[in-house]
N, CA, C and O atoms as a Tinker XYZ file with bonds, in Angstrom:
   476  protein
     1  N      0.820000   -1.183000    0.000000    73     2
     2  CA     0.000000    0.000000    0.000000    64     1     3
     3  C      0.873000    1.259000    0.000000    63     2     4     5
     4  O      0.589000    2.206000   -0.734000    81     3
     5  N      1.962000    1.276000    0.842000    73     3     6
     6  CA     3.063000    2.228000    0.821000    64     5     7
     7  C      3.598000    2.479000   -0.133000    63     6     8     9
     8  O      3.666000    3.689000   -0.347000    81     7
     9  N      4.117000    1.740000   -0.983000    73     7    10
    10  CA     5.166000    1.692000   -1.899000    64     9    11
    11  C      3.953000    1.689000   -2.998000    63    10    12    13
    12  O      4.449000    2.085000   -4.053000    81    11
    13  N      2.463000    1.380000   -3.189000    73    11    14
    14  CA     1.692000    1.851000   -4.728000    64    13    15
    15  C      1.621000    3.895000   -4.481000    63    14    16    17
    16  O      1.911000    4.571000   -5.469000    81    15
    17  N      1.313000    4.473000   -3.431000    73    15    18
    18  CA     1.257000    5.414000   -2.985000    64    17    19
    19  C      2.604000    6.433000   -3.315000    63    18    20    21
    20  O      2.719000    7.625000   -3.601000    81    19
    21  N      3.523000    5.326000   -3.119000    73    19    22
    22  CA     4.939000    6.426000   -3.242000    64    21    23
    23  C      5.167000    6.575000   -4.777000    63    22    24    25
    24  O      5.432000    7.556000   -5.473000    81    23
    25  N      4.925000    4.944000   -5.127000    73    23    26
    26  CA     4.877000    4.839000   -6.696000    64    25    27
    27  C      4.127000    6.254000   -7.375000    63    26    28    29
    28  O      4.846000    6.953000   -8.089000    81    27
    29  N      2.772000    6.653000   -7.169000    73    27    30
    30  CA     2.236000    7.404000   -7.506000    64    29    31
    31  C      2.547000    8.784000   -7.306000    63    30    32    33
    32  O      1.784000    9.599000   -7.823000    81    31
    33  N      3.346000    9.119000   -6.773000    73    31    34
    34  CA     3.807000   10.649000   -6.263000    64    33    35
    35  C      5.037000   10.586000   -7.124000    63    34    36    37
    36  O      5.183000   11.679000   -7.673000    81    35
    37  N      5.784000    9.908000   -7.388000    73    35    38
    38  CA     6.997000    9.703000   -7.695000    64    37    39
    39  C      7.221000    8.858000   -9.850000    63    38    40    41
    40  O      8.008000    8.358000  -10.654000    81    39
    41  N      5.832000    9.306000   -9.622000    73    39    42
    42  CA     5.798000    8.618000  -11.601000    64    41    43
    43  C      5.517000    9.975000  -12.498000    63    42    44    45
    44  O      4.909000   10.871000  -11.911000    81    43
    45  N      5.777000   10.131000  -13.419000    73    43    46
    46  CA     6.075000   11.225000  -14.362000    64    45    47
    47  C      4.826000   12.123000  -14.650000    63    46    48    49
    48  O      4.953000   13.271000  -15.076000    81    47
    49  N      3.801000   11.633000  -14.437000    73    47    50
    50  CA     2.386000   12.068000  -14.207000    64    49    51
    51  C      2.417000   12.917000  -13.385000    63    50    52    53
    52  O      1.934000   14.013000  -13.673000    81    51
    53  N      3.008000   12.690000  -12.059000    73    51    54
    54  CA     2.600000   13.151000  -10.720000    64    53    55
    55  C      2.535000   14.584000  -10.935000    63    54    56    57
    56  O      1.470000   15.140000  -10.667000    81    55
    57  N      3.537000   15.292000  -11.392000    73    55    58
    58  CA     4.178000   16.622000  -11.715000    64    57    59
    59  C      3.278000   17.295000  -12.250000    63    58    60    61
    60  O      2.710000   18.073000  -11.484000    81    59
    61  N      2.839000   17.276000  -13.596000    73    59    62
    62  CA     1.879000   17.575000  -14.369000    64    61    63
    63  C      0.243000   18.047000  -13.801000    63    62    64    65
    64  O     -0.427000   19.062000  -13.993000    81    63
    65  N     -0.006000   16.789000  -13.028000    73    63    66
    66  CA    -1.749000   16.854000  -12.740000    64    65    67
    67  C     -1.343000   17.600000  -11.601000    63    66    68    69
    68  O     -2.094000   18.552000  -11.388000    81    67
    69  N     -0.453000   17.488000  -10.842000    73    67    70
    70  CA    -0.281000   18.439000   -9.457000    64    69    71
    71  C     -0.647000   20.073000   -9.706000    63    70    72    73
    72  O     -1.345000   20.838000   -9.040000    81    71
    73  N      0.151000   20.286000  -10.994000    73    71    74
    74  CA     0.228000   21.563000  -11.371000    64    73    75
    75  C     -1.036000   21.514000  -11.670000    63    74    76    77
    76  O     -1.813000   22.190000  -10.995000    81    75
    77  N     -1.340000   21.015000  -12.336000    73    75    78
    78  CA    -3.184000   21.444000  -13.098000    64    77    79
    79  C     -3.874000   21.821000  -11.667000    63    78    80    81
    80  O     -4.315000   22.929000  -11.361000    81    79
    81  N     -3.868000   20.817000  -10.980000    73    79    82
    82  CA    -4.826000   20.785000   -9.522000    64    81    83
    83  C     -4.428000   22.252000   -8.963000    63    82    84    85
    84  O     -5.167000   23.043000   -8.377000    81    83
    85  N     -3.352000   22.372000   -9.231000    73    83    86
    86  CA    -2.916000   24.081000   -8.530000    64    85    87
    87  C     -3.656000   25.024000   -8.788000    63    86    88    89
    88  O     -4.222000   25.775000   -7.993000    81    87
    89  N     -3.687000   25.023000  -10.133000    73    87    90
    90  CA    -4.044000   26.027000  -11.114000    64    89    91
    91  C     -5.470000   26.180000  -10.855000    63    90    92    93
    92  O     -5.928000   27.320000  -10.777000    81    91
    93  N     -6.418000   24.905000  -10.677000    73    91    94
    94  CA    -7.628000   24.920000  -11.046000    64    93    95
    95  C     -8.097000   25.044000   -9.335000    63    94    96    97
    96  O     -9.301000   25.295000   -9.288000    81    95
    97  N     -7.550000   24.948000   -8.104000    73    95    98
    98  CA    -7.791000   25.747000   -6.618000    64    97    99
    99  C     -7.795000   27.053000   -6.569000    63    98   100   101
   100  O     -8.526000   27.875000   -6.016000    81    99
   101  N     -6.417000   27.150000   -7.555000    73    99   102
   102  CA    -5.948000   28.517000   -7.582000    64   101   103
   103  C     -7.262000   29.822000   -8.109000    63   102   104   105
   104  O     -7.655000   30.919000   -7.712000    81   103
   105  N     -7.563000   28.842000   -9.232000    73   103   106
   106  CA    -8.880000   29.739000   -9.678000    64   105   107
   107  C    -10.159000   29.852000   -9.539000    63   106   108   109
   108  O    -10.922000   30.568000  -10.187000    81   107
   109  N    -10.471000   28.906000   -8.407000    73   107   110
   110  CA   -11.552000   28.592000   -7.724000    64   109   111
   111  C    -11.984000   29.744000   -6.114000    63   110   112   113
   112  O    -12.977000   30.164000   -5.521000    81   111
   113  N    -10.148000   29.828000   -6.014000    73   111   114
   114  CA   -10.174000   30.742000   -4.919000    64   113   115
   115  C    -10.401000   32.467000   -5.295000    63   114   116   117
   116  O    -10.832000   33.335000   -4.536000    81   115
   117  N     -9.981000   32.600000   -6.633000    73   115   118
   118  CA    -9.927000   33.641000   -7.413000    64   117   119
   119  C    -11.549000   34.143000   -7.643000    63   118   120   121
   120  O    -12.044000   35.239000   -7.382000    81   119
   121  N    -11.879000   33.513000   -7.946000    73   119   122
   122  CA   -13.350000   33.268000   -8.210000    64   121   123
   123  C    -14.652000   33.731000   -6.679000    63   122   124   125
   124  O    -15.527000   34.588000   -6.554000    81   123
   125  N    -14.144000   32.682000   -5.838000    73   123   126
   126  CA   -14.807000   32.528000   -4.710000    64   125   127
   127  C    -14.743000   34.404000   -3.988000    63   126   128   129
   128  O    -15.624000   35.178000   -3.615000    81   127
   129  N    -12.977000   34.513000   -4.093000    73   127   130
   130  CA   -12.805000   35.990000   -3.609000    64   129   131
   131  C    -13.558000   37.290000   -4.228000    63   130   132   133
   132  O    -13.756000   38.388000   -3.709000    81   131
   133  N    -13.818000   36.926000   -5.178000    73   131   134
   134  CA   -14.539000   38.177000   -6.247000    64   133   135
   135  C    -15.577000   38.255000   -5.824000    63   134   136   137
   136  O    -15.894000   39.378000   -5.433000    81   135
   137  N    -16.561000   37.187000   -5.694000    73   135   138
   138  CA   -18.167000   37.475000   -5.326000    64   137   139
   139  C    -17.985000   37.551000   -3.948000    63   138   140   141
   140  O    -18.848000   38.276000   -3.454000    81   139
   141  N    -17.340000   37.172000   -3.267000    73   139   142
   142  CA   -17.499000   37.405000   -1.716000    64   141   143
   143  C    -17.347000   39.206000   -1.843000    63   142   144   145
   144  O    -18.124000   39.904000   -1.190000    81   143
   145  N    -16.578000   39.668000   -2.489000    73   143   146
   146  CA   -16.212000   41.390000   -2.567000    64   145   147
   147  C    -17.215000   41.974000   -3.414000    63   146   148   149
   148  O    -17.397000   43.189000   -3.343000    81   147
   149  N    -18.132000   41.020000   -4.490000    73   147   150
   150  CA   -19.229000   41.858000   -4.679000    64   149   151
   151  C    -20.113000   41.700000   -4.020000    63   150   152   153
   152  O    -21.003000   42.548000   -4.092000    81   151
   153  N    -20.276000   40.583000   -3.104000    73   151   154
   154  CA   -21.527000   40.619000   -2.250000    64   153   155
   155  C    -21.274000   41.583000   -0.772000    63   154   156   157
   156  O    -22.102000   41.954000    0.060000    81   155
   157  N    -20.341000   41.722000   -0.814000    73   155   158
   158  CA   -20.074000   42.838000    0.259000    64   157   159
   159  C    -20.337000   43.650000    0.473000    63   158   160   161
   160  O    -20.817000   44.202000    1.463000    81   159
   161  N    -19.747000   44.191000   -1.534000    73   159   162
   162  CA   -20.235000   45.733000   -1.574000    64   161   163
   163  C    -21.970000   45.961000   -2.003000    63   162   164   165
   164  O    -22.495000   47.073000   -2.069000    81   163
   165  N    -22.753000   44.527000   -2.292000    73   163   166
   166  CA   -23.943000   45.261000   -2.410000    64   165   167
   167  C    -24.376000   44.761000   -0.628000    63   166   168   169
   168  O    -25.538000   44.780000   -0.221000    81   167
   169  N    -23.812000   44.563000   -0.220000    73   167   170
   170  CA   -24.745000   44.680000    1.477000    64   169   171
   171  C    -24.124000   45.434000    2.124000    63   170   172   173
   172  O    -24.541000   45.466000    3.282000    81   171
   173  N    -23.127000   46.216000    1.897000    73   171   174
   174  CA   -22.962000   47.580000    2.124000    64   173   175
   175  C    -23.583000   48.549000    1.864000    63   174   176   177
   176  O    -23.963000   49.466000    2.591000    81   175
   177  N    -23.752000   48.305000    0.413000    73   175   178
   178  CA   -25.055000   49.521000   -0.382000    64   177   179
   179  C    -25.978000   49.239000    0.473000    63   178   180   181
   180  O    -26.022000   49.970000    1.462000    81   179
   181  N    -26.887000   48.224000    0.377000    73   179   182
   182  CA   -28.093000   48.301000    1.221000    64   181   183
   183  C    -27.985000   48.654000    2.956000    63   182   184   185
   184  O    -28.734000   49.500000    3.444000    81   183
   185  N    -27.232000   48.099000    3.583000    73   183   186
   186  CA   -27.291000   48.885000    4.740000    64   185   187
   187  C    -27.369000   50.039000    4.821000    63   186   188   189
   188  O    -28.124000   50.625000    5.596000    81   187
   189  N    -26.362000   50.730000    3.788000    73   187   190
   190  CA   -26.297000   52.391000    3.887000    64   189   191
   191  C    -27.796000   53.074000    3.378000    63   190   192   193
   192  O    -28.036000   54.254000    3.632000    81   191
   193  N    -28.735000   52.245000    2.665000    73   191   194
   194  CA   -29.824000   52.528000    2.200000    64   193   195
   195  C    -30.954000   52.356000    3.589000    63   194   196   197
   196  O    -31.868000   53.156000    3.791000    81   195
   197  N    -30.637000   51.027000    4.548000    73   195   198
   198  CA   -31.690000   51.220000    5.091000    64   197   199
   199  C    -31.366000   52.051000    6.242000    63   198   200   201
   200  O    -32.377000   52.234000    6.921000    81   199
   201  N    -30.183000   52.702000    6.779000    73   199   202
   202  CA   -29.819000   53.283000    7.659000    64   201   203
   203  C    -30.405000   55.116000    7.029000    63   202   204   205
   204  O    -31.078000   55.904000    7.694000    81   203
   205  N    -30.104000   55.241000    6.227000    73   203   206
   206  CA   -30.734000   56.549000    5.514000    64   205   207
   207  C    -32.421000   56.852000    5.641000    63   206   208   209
   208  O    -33.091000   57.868000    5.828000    81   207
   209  N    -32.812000   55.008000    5.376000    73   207   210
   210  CA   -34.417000   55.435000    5.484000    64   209   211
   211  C    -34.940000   54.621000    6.975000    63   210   212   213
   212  O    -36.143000   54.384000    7.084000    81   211
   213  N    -34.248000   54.324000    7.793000    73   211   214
   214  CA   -34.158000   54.536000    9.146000    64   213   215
   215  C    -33.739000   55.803000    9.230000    63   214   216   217
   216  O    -34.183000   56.005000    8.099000    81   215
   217  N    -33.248000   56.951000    9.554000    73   215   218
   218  CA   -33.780000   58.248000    9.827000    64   217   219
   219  C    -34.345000   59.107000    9.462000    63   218   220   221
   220  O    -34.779000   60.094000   10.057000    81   219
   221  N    -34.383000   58.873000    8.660000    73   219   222
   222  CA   -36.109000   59.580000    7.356000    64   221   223
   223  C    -37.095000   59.060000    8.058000    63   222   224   225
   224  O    -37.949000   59.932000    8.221000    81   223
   225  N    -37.497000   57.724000    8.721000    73   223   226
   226  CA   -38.616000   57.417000    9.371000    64   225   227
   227  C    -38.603000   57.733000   11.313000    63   226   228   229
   228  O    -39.380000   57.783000   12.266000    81   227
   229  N    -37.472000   57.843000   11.055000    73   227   230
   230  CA   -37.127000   58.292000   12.658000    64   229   231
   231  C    -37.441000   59.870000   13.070000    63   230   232   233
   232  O    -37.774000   60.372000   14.143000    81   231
   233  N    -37.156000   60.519000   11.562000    73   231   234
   234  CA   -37.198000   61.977000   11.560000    64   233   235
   235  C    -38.937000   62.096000   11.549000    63   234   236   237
   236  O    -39.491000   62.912000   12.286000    81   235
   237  N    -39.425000   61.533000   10.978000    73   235   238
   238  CA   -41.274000   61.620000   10.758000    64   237   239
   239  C    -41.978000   61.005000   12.017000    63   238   240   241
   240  O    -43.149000   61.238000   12.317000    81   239
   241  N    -40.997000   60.066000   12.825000    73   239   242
   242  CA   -41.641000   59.438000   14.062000    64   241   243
   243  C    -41.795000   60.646000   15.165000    63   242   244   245
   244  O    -42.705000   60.935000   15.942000    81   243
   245  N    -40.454000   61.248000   14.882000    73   243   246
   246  CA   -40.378000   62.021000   16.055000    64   245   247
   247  C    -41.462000   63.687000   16.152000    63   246   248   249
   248  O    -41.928000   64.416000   17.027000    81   247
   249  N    -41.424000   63.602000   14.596000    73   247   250
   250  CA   -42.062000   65.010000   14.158000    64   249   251
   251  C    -44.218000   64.628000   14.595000    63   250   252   253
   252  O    -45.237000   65.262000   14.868000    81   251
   253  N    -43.810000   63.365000   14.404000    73   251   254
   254  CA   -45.550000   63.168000   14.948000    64   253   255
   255  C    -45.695000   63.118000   16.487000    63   254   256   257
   256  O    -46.675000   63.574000   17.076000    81   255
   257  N    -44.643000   62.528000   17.089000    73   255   258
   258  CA   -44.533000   62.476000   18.389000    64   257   259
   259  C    -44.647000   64.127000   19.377000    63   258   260   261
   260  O    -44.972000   64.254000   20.557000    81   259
   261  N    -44.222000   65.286000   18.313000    73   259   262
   262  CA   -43.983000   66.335000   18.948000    64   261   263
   263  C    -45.317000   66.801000   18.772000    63   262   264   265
   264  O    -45.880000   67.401000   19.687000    81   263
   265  N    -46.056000   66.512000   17.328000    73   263   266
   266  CA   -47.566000   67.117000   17.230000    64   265   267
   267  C    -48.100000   66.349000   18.079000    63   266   268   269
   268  O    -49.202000   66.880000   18.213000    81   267
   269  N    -48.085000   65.218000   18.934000    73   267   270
   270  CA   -48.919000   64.424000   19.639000    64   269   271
   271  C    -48.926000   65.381000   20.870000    63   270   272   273
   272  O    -49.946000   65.864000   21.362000    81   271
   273  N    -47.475000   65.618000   21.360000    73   271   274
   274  CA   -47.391000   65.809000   22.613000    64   273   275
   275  C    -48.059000   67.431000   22.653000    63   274   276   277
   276  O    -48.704000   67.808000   23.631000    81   275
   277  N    -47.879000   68.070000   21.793000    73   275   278
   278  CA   -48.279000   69.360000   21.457000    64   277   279
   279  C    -49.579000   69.733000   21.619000    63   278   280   281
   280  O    -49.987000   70.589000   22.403000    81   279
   281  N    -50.576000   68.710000   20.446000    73   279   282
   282  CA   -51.577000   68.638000   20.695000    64   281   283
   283  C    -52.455000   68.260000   22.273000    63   282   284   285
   284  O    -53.519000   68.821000   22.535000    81   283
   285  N    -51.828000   67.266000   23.191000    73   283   286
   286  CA   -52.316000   67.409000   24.445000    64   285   287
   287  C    -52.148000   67.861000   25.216000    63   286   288   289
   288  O    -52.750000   67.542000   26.241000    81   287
   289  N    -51.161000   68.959000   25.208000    73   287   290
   290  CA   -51.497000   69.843000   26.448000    64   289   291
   291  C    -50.732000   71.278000   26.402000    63   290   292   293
   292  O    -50.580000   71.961000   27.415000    81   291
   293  N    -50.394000   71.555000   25.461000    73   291   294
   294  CA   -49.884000   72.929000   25.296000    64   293   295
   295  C    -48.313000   73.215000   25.531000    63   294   296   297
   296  O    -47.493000   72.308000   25.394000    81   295
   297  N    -47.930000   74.562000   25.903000    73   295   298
   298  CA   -46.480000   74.543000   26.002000    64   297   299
   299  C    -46.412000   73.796000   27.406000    63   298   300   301
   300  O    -45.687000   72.802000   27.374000    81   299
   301  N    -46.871000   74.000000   28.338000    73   299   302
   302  CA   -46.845000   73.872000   29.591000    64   301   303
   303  C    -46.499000   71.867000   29.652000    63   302   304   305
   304  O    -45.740000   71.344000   30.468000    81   303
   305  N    -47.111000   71.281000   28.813000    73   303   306
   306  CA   -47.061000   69.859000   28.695000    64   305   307
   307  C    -45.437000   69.688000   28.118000    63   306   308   309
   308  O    -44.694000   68.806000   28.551000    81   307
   309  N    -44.979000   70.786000   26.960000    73   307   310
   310  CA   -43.715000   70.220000   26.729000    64   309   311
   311  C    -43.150000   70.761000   27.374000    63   310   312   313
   312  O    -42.228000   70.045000   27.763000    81   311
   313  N    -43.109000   71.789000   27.833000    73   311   314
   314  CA   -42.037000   71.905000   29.112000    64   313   315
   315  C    -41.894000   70.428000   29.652000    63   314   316   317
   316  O    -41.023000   69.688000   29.196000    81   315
   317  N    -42.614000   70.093000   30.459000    73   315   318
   318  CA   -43.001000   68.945000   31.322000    64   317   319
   319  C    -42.433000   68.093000   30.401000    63   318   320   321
   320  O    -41.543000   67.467000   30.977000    81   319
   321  N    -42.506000   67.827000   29.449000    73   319   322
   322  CA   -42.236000   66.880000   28.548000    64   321   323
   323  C    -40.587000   66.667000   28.209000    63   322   324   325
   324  O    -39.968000   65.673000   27.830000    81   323
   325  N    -40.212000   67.880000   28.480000    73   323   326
   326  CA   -38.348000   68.252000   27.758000    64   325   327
   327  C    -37.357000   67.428000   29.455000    63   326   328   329
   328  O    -36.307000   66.794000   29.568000    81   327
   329  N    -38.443000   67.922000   30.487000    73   327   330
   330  CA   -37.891000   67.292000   31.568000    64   329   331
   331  C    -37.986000   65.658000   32.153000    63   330   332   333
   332  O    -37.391000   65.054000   33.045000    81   331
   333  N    -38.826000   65.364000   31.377000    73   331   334
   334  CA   -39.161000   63.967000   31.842000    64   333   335
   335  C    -37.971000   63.060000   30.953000    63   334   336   337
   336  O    -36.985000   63.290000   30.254000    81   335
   337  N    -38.986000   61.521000   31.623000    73   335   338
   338  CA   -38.225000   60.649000   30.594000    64   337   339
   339  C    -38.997000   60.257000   29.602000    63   338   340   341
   340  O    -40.169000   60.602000   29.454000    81   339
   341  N    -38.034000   59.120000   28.494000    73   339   342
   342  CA   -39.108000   58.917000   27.370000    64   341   343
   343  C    -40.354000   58.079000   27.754000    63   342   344   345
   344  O    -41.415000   58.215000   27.144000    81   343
   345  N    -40.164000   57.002000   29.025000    73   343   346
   346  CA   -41.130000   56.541000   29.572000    64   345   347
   347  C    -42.378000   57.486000   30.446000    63   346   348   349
   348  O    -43.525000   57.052000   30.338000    81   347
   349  N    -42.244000   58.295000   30.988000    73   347   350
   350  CA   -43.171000   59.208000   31.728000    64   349   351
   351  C    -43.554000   60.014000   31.007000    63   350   352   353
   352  O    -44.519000   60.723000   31.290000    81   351
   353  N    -42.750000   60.126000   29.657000    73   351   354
   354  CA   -43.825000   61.248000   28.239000    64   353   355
   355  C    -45.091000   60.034000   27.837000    63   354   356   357
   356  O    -46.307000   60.179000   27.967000    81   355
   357  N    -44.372000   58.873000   27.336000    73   355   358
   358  CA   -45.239000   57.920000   27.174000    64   357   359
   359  C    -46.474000   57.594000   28.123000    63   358   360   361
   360  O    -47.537000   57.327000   27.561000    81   359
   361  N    -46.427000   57.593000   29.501000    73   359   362
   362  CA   -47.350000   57.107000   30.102000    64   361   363
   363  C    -48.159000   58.697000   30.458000    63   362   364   365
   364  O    -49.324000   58.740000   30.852000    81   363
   365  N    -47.481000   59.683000   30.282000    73   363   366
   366  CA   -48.872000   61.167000   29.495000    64   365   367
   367  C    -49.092000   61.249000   28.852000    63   366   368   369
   368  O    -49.681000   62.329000   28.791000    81   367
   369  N    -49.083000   60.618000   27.670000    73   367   370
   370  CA   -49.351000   60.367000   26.102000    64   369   371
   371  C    -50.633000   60.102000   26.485000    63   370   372   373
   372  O    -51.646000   60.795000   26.395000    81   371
   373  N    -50.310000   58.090000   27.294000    73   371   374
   374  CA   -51.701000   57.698000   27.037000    64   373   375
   375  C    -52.515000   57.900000   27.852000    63   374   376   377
   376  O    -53.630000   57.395000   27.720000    81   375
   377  N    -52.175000   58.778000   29.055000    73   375   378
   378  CA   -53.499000   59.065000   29.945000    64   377   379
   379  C    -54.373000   60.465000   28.747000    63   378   380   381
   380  O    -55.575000   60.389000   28.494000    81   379
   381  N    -53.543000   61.519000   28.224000    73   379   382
   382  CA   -53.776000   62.395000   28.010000    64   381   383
   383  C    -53.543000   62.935000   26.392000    63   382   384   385
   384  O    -53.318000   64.042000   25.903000    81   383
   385  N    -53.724000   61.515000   25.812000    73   383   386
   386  CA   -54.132000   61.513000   24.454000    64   385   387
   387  C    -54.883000   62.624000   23.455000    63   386   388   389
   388  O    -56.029000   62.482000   23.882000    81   387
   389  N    -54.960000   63.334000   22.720000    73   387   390
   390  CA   -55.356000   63.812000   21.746000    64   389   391
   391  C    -56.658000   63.353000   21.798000    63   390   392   393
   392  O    -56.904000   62.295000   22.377000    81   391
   393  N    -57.642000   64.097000   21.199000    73   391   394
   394  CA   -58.814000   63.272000   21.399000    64   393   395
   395  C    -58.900000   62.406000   19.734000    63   394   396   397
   396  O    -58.343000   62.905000   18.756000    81   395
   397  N    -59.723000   60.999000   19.641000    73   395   398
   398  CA   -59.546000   60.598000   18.249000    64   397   399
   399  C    -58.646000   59.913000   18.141000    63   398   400   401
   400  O    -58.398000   59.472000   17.019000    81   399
   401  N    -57.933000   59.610000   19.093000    73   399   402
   402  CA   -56.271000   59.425000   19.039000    64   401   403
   403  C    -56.192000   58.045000   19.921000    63   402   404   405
   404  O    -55.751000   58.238000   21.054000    81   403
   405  N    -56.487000   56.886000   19.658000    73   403   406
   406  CA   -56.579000   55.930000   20.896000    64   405   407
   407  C    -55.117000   55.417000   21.094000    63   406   408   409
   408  O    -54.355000   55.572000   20.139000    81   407
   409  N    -54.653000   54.840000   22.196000    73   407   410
   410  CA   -53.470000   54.127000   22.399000    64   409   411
   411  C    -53.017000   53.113000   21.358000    63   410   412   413
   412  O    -51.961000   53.054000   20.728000    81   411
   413  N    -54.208000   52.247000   21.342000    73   411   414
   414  CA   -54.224000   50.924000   20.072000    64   413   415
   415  C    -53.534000   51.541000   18.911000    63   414   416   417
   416  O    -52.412000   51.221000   18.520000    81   415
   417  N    -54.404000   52.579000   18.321000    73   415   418
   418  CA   -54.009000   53.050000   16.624000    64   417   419
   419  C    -52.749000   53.334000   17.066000    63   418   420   421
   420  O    -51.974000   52.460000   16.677000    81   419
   421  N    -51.973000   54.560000   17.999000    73   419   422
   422  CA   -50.531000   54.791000   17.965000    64   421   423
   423  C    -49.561000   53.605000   17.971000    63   422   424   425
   424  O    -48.438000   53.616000   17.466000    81   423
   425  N    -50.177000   52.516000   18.648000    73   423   426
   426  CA   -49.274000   51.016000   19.011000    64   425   427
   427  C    -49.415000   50.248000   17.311000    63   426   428   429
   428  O    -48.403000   49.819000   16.757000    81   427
   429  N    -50.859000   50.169000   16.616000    73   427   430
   430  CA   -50.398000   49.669000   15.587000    64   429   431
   431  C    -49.851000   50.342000   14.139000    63   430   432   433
   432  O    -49.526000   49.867000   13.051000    81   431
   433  N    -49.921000   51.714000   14.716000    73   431   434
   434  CA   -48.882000   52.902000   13.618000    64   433   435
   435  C    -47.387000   52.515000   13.857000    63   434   436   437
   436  O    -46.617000   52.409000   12.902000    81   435
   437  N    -47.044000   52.337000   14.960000    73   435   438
   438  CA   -45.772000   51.839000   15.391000    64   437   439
   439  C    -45.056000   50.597000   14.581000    63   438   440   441
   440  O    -44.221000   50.362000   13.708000    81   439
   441  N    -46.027000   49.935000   15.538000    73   439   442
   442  CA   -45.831000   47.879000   14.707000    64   441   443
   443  C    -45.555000   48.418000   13.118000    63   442   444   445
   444  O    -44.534000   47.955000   12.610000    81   443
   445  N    -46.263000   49.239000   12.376000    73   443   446
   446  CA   -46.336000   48.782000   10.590000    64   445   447
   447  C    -44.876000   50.037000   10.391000    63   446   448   449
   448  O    -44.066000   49.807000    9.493000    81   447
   449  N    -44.702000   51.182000   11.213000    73   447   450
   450  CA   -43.616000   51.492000   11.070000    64   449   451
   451  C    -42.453000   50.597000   10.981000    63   450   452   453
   452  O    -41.704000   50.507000   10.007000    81   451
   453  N    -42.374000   49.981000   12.023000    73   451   454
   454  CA   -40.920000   48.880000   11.999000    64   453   455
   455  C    -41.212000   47.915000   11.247000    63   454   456   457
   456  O    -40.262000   47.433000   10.630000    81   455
   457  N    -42.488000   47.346000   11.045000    73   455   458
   458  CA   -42.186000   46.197000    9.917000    64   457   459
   459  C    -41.797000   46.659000    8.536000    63   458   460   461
   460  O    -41.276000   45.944000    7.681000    81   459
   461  N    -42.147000   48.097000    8.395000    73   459   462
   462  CA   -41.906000   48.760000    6.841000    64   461   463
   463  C    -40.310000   49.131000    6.691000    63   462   464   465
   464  O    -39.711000   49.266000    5.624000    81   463
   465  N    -39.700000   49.279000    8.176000    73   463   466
   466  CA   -38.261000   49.434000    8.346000    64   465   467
   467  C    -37.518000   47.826000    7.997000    63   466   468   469
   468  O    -36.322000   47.818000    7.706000    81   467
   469  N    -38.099000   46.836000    8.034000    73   467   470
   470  CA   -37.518000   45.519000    7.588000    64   469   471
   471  C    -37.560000   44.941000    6.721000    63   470   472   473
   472  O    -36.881000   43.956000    6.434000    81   471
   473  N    -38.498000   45.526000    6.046000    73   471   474
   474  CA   -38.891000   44.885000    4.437000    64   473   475
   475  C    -37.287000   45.547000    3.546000    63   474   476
   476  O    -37.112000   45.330000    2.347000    81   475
């Protein structure tokens, strides 16, 4: 078994197909490296796309959030509002809602916001 093995490394063939086998890894790796660098750069593109329209929707979240808070209770509410936290704006939101304005609809305006951020 030793000596058919050595036979085979050591016969005039060996040289030849070795090189081919080189050549043809060689260009497999060549290959493999290219699309790995174009698939990179298009999931680069797209991140940078959804990070752009993640704050385009962040910028419109917040701009409704200020007519919300605006609408219920005047300057005196955002005062109150600039000092609090984002949780204690939230829980005057929903005691002191807008009228027309239920908790539910803002919670499922939310939900279709972020699912429209994942598509």
């Amino acid at each position: 078994m030793l000596a058919t093995l050595i036979q085979a490394f050591t016969s005039r063939l060996a040289g030849p197909i070795g090189f081919a086998l080189a050549l043809l890894l060689c260009g497999l790796l060549v290959a493999t490296a290219s699309t790995a660098a174009r698939t990179e750069a298009l999931l680069r593109a797209r991140v940078a796309q959804l990070s752009e329209e993640n704050q385009k929707t962040g910028a419109v979240l917040h701009a409704r959030l200020a007519a919300c808070e605006g609408a219920g209770g005047g300057a005196a509410a955002r005062v109150a509002g600039a000092e609090t936290s984002a949780e204690a704006r939230a829980r005057r939101l929903t005691g002191t809602g807008p009228p027309g304005f239920d908790v539910c609809a803002r919670m499922e305006s939310a939900d279709r916001a972020v699912l429209e951020t994942l598509r």
